[in-house]
ROPAVEX-763468 format. One record per residue (C-alpha): residue number from 1; x, y, z; residue in three letters. Coordinates in nm, 4 decimals, always signed. Each point is the difference from the previous one (the first is absolute). Layout:
ROPAVEX-763468
+-----+----------+----------+----------+-----+
:   n :       c1 :       c2 :       c3 : res :
+-----+----------+----------+----------+-----+
: NUM :        X :        Y :        Z : ALA :
...
+-----+----------+----------+----------+-----+
end
This chain:
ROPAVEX-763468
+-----+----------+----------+----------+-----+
:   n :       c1 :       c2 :       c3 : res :
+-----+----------+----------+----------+-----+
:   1 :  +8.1659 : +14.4503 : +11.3277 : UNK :
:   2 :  +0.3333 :  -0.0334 :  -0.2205 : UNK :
:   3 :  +0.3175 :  +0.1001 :  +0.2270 : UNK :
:   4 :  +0.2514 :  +0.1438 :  -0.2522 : UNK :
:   5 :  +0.3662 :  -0.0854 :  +0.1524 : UNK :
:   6 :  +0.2230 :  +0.2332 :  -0.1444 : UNK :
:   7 :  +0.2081 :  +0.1508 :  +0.2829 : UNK :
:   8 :  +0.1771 :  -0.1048 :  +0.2858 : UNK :
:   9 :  -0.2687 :  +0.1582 :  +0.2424 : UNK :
:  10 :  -0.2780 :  -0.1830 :  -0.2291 : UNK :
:  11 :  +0.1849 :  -0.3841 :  +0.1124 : UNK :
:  12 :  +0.0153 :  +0.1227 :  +0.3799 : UNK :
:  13 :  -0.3777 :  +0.1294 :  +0.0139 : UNK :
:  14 :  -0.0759 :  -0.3208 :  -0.2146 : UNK :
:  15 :  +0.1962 :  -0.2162 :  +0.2920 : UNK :
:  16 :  -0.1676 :  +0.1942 :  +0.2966 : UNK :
:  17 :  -0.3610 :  -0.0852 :  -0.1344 : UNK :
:  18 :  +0.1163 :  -0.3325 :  -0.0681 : UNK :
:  19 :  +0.1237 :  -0.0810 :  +0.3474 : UNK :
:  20 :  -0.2699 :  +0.2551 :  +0.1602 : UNK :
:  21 :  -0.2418 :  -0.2762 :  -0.2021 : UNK :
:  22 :  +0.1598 :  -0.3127 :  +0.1193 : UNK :
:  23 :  +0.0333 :  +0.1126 :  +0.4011 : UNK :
:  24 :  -0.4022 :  +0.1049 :  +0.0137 : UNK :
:  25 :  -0.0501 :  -0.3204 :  -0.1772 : UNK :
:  26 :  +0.1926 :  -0.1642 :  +0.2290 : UNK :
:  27 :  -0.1442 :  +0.1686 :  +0.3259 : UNK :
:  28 :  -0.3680 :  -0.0512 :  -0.1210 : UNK :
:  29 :  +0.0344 :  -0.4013 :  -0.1162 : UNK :
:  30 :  +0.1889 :  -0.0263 :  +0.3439 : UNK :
:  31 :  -0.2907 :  +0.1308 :  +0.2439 : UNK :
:  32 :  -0.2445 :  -0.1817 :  -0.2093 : UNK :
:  33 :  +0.1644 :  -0.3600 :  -0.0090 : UNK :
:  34 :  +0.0573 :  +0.0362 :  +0.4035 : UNK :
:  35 :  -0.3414 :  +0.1644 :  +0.0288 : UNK :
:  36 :  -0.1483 :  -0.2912 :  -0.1363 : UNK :
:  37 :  +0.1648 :  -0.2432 :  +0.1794 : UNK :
:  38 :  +0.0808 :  +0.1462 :  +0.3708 : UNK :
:  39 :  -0.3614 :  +0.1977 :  +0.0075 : UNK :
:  40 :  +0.0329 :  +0.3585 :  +0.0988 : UNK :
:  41 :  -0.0049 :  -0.0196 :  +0.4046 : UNK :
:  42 :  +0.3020 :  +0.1574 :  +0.0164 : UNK :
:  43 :  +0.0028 :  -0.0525 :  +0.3346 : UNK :
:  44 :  -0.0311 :  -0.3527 :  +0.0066 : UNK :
:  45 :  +0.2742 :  -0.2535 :  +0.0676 : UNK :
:  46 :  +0.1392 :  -0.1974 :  -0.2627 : UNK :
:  47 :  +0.2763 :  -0.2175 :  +0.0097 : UNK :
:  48 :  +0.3420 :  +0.0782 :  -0.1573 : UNK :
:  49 :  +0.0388 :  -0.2498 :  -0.2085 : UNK :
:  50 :  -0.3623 :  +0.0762 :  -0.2092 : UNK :
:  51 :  +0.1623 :  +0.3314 :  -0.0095 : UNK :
:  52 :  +0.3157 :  -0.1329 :  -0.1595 : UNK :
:  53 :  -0.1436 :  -0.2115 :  -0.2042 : UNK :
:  54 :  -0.2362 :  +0.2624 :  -0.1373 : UNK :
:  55 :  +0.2034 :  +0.3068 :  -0.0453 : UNK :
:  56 :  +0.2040 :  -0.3008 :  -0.2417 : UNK :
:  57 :  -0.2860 :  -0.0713 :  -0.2132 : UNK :
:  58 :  -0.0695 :  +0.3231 :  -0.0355 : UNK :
:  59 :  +0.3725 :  +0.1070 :  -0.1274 : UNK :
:  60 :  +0.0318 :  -0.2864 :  -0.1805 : UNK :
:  61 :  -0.3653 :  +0.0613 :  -0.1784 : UNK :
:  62 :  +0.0619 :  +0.4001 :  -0.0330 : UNK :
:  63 :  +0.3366 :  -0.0925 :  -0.1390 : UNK :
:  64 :  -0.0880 :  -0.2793 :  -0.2620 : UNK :
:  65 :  -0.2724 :  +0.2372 :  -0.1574 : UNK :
:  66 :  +0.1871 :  +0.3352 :  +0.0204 : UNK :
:  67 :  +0.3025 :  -0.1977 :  -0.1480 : UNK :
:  68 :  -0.2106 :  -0.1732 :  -0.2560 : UNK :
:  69 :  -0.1977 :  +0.3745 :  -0.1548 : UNK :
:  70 :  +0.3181 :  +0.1528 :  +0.0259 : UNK :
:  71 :  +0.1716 :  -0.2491 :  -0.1432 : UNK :
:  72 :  -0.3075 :  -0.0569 :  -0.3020 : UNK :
:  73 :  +0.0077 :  +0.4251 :  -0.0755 : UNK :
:  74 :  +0.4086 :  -0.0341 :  -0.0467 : UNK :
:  75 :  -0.0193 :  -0.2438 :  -0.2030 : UNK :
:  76 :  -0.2964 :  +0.1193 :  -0.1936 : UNK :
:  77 :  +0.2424 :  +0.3778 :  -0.0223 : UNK :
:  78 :  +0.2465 :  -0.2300 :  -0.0804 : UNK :
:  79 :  -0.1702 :  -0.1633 :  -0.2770 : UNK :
:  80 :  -0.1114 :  +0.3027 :  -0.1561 : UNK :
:  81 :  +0.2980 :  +0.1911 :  +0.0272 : UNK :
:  82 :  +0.1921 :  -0.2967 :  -0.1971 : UNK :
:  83 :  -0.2813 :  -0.0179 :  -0.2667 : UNK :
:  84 :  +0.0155 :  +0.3932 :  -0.0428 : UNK :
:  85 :  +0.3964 :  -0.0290 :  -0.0626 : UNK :
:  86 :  -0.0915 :  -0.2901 :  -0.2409 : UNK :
:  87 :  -0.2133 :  +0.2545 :  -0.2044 : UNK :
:  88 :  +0.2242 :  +0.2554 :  +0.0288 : UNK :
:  89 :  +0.2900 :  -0.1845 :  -0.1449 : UNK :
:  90 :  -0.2287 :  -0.1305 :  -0.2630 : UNK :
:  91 :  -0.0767 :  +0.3496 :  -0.0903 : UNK :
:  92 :  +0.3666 :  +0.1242 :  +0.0051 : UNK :
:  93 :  +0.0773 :  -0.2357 :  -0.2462 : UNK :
:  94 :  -0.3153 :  -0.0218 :  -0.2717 : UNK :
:  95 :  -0.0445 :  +0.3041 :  -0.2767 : UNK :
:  96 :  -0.3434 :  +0.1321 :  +0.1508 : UNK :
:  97 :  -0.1331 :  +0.0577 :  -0.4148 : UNK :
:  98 :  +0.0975 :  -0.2980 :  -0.1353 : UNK :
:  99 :  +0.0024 :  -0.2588 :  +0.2958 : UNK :
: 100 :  +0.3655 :  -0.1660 :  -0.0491 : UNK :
: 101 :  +0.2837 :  +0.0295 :  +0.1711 : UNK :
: 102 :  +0.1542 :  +0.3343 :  +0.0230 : UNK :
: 103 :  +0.3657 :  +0.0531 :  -0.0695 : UNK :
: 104 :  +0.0682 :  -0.0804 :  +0.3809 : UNK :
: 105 :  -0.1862 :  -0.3488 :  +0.0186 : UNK :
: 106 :  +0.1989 :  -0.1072 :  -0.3118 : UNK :
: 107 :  +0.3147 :  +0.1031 :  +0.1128 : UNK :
: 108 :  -0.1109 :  -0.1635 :  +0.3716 : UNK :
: 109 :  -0.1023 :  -0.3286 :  -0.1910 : UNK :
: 110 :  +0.2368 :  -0.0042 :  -0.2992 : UNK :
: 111 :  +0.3382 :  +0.0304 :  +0.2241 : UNK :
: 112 :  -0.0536 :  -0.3793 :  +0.1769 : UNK :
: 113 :  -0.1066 :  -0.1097 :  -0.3306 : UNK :
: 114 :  +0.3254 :  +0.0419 :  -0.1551 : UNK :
: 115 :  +0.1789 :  -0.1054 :  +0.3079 : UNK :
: 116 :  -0.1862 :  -0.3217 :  -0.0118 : UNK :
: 117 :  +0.0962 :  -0.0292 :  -0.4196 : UNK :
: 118 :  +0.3773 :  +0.0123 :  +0.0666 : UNK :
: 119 :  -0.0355 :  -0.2372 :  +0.2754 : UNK :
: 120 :  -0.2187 :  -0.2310 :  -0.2009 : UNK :
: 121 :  +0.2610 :  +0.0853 :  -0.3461 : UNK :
: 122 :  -0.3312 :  +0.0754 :  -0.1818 : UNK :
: 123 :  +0.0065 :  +0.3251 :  -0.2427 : UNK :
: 124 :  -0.2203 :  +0.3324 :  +0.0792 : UNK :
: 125 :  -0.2124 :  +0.2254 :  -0.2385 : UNK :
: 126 :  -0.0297 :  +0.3290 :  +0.0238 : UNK :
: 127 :  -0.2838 :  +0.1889 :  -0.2095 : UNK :
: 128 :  -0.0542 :  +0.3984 :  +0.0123 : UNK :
: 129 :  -0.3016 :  +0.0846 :  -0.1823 : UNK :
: 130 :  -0.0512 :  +0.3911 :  -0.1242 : UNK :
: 131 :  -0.3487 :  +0.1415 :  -0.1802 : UNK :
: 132 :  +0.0567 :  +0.1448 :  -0.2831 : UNK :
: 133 :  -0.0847 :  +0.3422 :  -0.0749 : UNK :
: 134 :  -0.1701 :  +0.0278 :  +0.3572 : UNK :
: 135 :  +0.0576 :  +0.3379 :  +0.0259 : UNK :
: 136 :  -0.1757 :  +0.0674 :  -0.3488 : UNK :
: 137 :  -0.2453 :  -0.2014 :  +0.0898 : UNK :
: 138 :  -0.0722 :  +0.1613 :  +0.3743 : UNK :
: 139 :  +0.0411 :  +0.3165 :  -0.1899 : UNK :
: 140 :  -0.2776 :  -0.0842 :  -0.2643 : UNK :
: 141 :  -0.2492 :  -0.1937 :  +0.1734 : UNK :
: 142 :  +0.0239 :  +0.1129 :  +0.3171 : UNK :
: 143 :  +0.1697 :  -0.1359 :  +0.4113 : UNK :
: 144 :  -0.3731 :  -0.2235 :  +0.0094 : UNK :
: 145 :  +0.0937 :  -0.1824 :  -0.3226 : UNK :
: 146 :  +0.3682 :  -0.0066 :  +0.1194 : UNK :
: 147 :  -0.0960 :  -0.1617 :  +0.3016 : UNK :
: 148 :  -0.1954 :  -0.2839 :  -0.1761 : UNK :
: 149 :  +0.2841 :  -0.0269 :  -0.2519 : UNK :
: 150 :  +0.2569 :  -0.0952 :  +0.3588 : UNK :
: 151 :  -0.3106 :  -0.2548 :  +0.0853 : UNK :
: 152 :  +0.0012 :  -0.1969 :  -0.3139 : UNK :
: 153 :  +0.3370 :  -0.0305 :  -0.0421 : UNK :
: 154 :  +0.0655 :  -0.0972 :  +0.4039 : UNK :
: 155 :  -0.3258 :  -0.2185 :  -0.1051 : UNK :
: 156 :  +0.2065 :  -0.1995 :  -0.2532 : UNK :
: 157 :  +0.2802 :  -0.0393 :  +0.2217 : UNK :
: 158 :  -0.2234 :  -0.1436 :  +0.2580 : UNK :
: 159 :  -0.1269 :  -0.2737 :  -0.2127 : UNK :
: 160 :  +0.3668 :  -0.0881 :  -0.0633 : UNK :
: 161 :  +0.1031 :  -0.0339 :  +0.2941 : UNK :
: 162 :  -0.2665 :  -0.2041 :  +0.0689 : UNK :
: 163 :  +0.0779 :  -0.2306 :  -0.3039 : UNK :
: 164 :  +0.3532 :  +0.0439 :  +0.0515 : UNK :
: 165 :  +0.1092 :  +0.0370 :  +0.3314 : UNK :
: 166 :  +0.1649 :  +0.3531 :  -0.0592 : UNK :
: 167 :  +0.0548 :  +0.2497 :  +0.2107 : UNK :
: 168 :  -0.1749 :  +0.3473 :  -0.1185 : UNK :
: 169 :  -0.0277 :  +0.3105 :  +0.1476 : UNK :
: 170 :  -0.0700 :  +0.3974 :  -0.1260 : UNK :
: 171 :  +0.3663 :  +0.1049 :  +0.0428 : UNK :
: 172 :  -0.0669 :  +0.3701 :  -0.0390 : UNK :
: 173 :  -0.2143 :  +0.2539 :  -0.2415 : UNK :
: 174 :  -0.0768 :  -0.1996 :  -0.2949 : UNK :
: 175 :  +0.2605 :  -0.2838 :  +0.0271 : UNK :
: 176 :  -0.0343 :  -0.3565 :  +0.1612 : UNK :
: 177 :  +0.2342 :  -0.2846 :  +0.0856 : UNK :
: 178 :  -0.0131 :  -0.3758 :  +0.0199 : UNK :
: 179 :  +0.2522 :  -0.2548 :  +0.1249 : UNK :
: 180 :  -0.0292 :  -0.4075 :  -0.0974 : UNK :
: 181 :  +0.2285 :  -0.2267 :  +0.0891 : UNK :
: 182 :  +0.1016 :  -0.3168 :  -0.1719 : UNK :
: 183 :  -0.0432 :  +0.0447 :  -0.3551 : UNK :
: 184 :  +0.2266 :  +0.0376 :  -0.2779 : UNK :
: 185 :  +0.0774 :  +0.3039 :  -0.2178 : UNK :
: 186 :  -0.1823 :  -0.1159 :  -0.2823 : UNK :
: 187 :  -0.3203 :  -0.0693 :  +0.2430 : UNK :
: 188 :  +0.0193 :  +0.3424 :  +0.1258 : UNK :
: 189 :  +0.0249 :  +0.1862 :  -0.3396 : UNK :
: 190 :  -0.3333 :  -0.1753 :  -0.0617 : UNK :
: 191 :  -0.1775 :  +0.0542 :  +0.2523 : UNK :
: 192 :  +0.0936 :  +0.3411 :  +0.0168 : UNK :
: 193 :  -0.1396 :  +0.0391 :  -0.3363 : UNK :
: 194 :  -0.3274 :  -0.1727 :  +0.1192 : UNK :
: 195 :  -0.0468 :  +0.3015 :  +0.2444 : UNK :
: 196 :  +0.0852 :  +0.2428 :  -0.2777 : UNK :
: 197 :  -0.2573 :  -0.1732 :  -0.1901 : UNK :
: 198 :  -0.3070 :  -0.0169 :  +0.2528 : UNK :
: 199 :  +0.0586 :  +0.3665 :  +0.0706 : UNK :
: 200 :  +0.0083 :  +0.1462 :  -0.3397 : UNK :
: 201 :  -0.3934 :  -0.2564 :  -0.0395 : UNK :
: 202 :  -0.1210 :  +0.1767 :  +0.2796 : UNK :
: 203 :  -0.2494 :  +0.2719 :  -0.0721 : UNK :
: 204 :  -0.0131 :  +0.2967 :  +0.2872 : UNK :
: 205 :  -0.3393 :  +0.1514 :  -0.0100 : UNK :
: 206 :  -0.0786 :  +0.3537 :  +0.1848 : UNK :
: 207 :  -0.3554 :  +0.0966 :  -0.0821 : UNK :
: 208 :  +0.0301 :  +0.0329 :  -0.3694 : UNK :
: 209 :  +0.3249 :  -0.0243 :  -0.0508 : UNK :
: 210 :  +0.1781 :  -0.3198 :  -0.0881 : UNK :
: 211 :  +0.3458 :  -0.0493 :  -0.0325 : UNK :
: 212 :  +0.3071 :  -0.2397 :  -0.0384 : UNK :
: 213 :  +0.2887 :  +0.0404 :  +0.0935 : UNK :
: 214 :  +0.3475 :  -0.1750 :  -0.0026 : UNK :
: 215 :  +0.3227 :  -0.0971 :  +0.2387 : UNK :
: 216 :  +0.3274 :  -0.0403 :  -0.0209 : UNK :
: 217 :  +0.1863 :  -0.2299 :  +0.1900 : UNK :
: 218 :  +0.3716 :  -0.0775 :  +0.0690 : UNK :
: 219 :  +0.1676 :  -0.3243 :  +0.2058 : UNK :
: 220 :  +0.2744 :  -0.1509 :  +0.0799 : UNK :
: 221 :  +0.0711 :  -0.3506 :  +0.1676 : UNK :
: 222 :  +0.2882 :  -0.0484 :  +0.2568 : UNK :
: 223 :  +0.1204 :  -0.2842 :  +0.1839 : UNK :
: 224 :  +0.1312 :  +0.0462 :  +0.3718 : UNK :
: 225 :  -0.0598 :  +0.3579 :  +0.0046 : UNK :
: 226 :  -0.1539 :  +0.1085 :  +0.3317 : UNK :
: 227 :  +0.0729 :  +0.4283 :  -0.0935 : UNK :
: 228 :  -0.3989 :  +0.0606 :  -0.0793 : UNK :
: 229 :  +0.1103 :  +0.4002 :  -0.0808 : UNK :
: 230 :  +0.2525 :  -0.0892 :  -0.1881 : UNK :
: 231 :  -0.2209 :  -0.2784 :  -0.2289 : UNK :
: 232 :  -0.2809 :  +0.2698 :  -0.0040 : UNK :
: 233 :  +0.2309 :  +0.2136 :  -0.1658 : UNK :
: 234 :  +0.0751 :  -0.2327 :  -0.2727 : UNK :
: 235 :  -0.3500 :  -0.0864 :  -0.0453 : UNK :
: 236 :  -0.0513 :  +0.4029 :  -0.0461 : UNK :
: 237 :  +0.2746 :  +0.0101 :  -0.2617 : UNK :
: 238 :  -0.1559 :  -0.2460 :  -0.2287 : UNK :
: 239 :  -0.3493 :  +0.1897 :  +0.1032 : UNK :
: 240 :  +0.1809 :  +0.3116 :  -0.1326 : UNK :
: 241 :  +0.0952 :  -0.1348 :  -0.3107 : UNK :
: 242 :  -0.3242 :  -0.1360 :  -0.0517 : UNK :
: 243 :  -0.1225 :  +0.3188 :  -0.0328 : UNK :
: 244 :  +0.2910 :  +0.1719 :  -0.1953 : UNK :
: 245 :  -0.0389 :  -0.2895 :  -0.2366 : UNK :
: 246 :  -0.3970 :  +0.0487 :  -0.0851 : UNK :
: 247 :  -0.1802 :  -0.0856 :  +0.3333 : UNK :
: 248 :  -0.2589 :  -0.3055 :  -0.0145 : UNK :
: 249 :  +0.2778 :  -0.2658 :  +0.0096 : UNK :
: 250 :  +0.2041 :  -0.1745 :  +0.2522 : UNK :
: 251 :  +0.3765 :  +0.0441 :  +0.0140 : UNK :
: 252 :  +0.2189 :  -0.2825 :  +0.1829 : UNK :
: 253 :  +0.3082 :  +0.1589 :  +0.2251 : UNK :
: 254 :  +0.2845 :  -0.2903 :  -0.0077 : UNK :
: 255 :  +0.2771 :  -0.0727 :  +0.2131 : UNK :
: 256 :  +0.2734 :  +0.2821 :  -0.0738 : UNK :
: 257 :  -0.2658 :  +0.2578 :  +0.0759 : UNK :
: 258 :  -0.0867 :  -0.1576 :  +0.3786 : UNK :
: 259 :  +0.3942 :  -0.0400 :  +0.0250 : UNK :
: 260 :  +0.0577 :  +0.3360 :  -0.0684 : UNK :
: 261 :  -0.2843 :  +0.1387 :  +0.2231 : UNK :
+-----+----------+----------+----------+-----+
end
């Protein structure tokens, strides 16, 4: 039987079955331990000390095994109640459709990340990746092929970070994020254009419909700055003028625009 403990009544009924539990346990494992060895003339005449010495093995035995399940089932609660907040963090922070981080487990991962690159004097990369034309596309094809069109692009960032060491995530709607640290400008224009290129190869395939589509992507690489909303908003600048400049191309953000931020 599951006992749902939701209420304050729920934890006392749940503590008066418990103890209710351990004192008939205790009454019953008592009898029988100086049943067994004092016979059952109760009548007879027994000497103290056997008395003594029995009603102490049995508390110490009904004791050390009442202690030891209750013990075992809290820790077992215990154990399950720590993995279940495991999951449930996990959850919290991973886009259920695509299977990356969500926009809360990158900003939860990508805040000590800079903190350790200013500490360390190493440079950090922001990307912010955008579909282009998603709504057309949602709009023509339909949400299913939509959907797969968020998969194969979260797919290719995936593989990245995998190769790369990146941090990616689906940052909202149609637009993801990475952050690298470590590598130069130059380094990150490239491989920003290799994840333009390996999404614009990919085919996305709904029944019979096959399409490919492209991303734009804008950057920008600071050094000791720990402000992750104010480099995102960089990074979105350059996105934006990505797109007012043609979309499928990646735009670098430089210094004056994170200064000014």
């Amino acid at each position: 039987m599951v006992f749902h403990i939701t209420t304050e009544a729920d934890v006392m009924r749940h503590t008066a079955q418990r103890v209710a539990v351990a004192t008939s346990l205790s009454v019953v494992m008592t009898v029988t331990i100086l049943t067994m060895h004092l016979g059952t003339d109760y009548s007879a005449s027994i000497r103290t000390g056997d008395v003594v010495i029995m009603s102490l093995a049995a508390c110490t035995t009904i004791s050390a095994l009442l202690s030891g399940i209750l013990s075992y089932r809290s820790a077992r609660l215990m154990q399950q109640l720590t993995l279940m907040r495991s999951e449930m963090s996990r959850i919290s922070q991973t886009d259920q459709l695509t299977g990356i981080l969500n926009r809360r487990g990158f900003d939860d991962a990508a805040m000590p990340a800079l903190r350790s690159a200013k500490h360390a004097g190493l440079p950090a990369v922001v990307f912010m990746c955008d579909i282009d034309h998603f709504k057309s596309i949602n709009d023509r094809f339909g949400h299913e092929f939509g959907d797969k069109a968020l998969i194969a692009v979260a797919d290719v960032l995936r593989q990245f970070s995998r190769t790369n060491g990146a941090l990616v995530a689906r940052h909202g709607g149609e637009e993801f994020a990475a952050l690298m640290i470590g590598i130069s400008r130059e380094t990150a224009k490239d491989l920003a254009e290799d994840i333009r290129r390996a999404c614009a190869a990919r085919d996305i395939v709904s029944g019979e419909i096959s399409h490919r589509l492209t991303i734009s992507i804008g950057l920008t690489v600071t050094r000791g700055e720990t402000d992750l909303a104010k480099i995102m908003r960089v990074a979105d600048q350059a996105l934006y003028m990505a797109k007012r400049q043609g979309r499928d191309r990646v735009i670098r953000a430089d210094e004056a625009a994170l200064a000014a931020a």
